[in-house]
C-alpha positions, 0 to 999 in steps of 0.5 A: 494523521499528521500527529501520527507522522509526527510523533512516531518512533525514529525507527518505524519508517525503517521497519515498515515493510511491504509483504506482498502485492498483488493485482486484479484488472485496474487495481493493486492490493498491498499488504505491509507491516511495521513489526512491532508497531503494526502487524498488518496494514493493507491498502488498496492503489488504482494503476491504469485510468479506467479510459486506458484499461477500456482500450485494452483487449481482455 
């Protein structure tokens, strides 16, 4: 990863973009991209520890 970071475009960091965000329950879903360089990138990022998300009413 770090070789990647490393030798990337100068121009990539600014053209990396979010698309979208959603989330279900404890867990947000991104999507991003980085025309030309990656079209799609997605990632997944918990957002409440699960202790907290039990103590919530549903």
């Amino acid at each position: 990863m770090e070789a990647f970071v490393d030798g990337v475009d100068p121009a990539f960091r600014p053209a990396f973009e979010m698309k979208s965000i959603s989330s279900v329950r404890d867990v947000a879903y991104l999507a991003r991209e980085a025309q030309p360089w990656i079209t799609l990138a997605t990632d997944k990022r918990y957002q409440i520890v699960p202790a907290l998300l039990a103590a919530l009413p549903m």
